[in-house]
N, C-alpha and C positions, 0 to 999 in steps of 0.2 A: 510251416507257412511258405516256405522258399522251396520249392519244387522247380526246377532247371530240368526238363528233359533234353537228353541229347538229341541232338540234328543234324542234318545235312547240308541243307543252302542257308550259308552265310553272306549270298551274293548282294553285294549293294544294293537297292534299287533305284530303278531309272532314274526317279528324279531328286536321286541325292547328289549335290553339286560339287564340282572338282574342288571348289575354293572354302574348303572348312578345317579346322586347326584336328579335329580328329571323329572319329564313326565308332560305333558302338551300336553291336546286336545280339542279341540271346531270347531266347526261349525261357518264357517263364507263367506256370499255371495262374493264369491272373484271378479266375474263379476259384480256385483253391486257395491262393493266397487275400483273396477276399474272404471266402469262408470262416479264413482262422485268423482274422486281423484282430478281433476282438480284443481278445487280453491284451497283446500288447500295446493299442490303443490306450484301454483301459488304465493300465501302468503308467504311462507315458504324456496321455493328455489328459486325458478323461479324469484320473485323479480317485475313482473309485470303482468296485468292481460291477459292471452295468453301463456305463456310457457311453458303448459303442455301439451298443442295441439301442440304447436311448435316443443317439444321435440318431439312427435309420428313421427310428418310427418317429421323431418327430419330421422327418424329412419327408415323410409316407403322409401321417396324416394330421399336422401344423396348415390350416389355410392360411398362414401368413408365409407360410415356405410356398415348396414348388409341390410338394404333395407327388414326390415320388417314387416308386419304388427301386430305388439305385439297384439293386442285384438284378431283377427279373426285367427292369424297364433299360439297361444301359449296363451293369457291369456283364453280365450273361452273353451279350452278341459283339465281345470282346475277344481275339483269338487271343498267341502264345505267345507272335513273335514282336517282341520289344527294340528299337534304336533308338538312337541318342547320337543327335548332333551337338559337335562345340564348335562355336568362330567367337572372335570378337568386333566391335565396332575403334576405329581409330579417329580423334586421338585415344587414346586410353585415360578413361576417368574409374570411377568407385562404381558404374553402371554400363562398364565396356562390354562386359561379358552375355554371351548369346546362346543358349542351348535352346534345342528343340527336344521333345520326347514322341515317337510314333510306335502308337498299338495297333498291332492289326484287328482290325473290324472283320469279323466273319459276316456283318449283317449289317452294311453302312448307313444303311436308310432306320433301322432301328435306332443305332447308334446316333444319328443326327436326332434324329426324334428325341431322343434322350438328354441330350447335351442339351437342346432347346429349351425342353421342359425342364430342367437345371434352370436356366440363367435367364430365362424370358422375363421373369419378374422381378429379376435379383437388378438393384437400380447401378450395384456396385457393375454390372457388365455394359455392355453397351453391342446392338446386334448391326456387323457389318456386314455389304455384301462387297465381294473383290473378284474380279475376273469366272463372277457364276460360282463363286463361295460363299455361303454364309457363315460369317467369324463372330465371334462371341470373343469382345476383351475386355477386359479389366482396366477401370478408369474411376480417377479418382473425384473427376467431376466431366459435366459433359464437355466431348473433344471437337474439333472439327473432322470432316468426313475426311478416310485415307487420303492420302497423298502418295509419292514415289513410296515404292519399296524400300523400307527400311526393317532392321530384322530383331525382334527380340521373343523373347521364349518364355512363358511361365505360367505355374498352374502347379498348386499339388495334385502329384499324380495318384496319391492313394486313395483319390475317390470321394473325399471330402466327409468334415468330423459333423459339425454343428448347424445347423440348416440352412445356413447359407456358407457352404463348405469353404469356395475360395475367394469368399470375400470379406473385408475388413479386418482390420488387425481384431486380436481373441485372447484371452487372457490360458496362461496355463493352470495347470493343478498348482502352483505357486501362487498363483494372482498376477505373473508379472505377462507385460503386455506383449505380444508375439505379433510380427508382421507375417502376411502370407508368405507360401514360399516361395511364389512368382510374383510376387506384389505388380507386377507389368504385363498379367498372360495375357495368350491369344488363343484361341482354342476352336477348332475346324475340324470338318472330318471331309478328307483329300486324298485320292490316288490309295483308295481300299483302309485307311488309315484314319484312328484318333490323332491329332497334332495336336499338342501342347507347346506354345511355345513361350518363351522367359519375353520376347517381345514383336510386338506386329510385325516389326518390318525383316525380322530375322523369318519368320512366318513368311511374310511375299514373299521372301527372297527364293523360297522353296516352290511355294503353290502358285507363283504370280509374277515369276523374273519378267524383268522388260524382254531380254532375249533369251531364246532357250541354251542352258548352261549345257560344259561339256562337262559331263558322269564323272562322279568321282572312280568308278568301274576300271575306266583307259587311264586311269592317271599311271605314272611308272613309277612313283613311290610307291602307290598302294600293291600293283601289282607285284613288286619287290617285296614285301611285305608278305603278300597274299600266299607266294611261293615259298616262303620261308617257313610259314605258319601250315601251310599243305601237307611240309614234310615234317612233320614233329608225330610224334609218337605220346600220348594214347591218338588214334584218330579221331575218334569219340568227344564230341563237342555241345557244349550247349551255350558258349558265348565267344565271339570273338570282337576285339577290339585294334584298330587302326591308329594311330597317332604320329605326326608331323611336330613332333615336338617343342622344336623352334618356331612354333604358332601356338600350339597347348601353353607352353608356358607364359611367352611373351606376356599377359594383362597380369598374373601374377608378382613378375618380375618388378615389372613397372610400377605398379602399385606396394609393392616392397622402398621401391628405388625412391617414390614420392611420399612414402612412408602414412601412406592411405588403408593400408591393408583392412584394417578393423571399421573402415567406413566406409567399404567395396560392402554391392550384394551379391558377390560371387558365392559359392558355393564355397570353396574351402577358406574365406573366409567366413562365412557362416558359422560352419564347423570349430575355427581358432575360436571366438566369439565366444559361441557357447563353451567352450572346453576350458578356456582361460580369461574370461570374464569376469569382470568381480560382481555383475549382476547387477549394480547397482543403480534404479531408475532415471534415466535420462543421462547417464554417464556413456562415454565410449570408451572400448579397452584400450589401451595404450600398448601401444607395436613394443615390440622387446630388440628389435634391430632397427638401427638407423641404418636407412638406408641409401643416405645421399653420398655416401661414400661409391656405392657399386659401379662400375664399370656401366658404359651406354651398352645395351643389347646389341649393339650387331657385335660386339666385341662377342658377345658369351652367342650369340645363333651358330656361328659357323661353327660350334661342337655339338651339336643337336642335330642327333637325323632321326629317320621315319622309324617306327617304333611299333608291336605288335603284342597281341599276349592270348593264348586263347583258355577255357575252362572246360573241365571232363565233370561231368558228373558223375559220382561214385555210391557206392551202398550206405559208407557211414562220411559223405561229406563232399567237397571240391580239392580237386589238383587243378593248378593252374600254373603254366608257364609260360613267360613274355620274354623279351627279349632289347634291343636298340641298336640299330644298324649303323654303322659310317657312315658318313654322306660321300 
């Protein structure tokens, strides 16, 4: 299912801004890895062997869905190449945290078309337009019209299971209730590019800054980085990754340090969540560290510097080697 072919331009682009905690880009067969999503779907959510073809077609032909054909109508005029933004918003609460995800569109007009007939009738979206965008977000009831740019990111990116793929919580093959993975997205297609984002305003902050940002490209971290990662040995690439670490980690830390971790919707608490949860409905895991002891973060940033890693694709698997610079 995970097809990574090697590449050559790993180059930011234009409008990824200098002020984000870390960047991440790789090549990845997304029509292929749609192809073979099946089974593990199947395993995973679906709970029996058939659900994930079941999900398609009633997504195809359910007139209370959108009655679309996801592969041929939207996933198909999808290119390879994949990035991934992180920031966070301050102060730092349990919904600090901001990822973007952007697919390249080989065929953006298709794609918009697509994304449309997705969420046009889904009541869980809601259709905005921002600076000659039409964004599609997820709202839990109806919002007032945008406001300043503020930035958050989300949406599962695999395409969506049940006919109304990224909206409302869904129960698993267990019965226990699942919130989406963005429960907050914002979803656009901008500068050749699907965007997904965890939240609108991490979304403007991309598509729609008040003033235009300076590239993350000129930054001398990155550049520092970029050079380090140039000279490694396989040459042969099909992801590489950027990280300011003392901004990567900071929402984690904090939310360790306030001892919130297991009621963040970040991502790696997600991940603790599920893995050490006792599952049990309407309970929250309990942190295994207290963390009001920890030192204030500026104490622990000035040991944190910029931070790189990049991935070879190989015959039977991946090499990958990273590294983390002095500051």
């Amino acid at each position: 299912m995970a097809v990574l072919p090697n590449r050559e331009d790993f180059t930011p682009q234009p409008w990824v801004p200098r002020d984000i905690a870390t960047y991440t880009t790789l090549y990845f067969d997304v029509l292929n890895g749609f192809d073979n999503f099946g089974p593990l779907f199947d395993e995973l959510v679906g709970g029996e062997p058939g659900s994930w073809q079941d999900s398609l077609d009633s997504l195809k032909t359910d007139p209370k869905g959108p009655m679309i054909d996801l592969r041929e109508e939207l996933i198909k005029h999808l290119g390879q190449r994949v990035s991934m933004l992180s920031d966070y918003q301050l102060p730092i609460t349990t919904t600090s945290e901001r990822l973007l995800f952007a697919i390249e569109a080989k065929n953006p007009k298709a794609v918009a078309a697509g994304i449309e007939k997705l969420f046009k009738n889904d009541k869980s979206y809601k259709r905005r337009e921002k600076a000659g965008h039409v964004i599609w977000e997820m709202v839990e009831e109806e919002a007032p019209d945008i406001a300043a740019p503020t930035v958050d990111l989300g949406t599962d990116a695999a395409g969506g299971a049940p006919s109304r793929p990224l909206a409302k919580n869904r129960k698993n093959a267990e019965g226990k209730e699942e919130k989406p993975l963005l429960p907050h997205a914002a979803v656009t297609v901008c500068e050749g590019n699907l965007m997904i984002a965890s939240h609108i305003d991490f979304l403007l902050k991309v598509i729609a800054p008040e003033k235009k940002p300076e590239p993350l490209v000129k930054e001398a971290d990155y550049l520092q980085v970029d050079a380090e990662i140039g000279a490694f040995e396989p040459t042969a690439k099909c992801f590489r990754f950027f990280s300011r670490t003392d901004e990567e980690y900071r929402t984690t830390y904090e939310l360790v340090r306030q001892n919130k971790m297991p009621q963040s919707e970040t991502m790696l608490a997600r991940v603790l969540n599920g893995l050490f949860g006792e599952g049990k409905k309407g309970e929250t895991r309990k942190q295994q560290i207290d963390g009001r002891t920890l030192p204030d973060y500026n104490v622990v940033r000035r040991y944190l510097g910029p931070a790189g890693m990049q991935m070879t694709s190989e015959r039977d698997g991946w090499f990958l080697k990273g590294f983390t610079l002095t500051k």
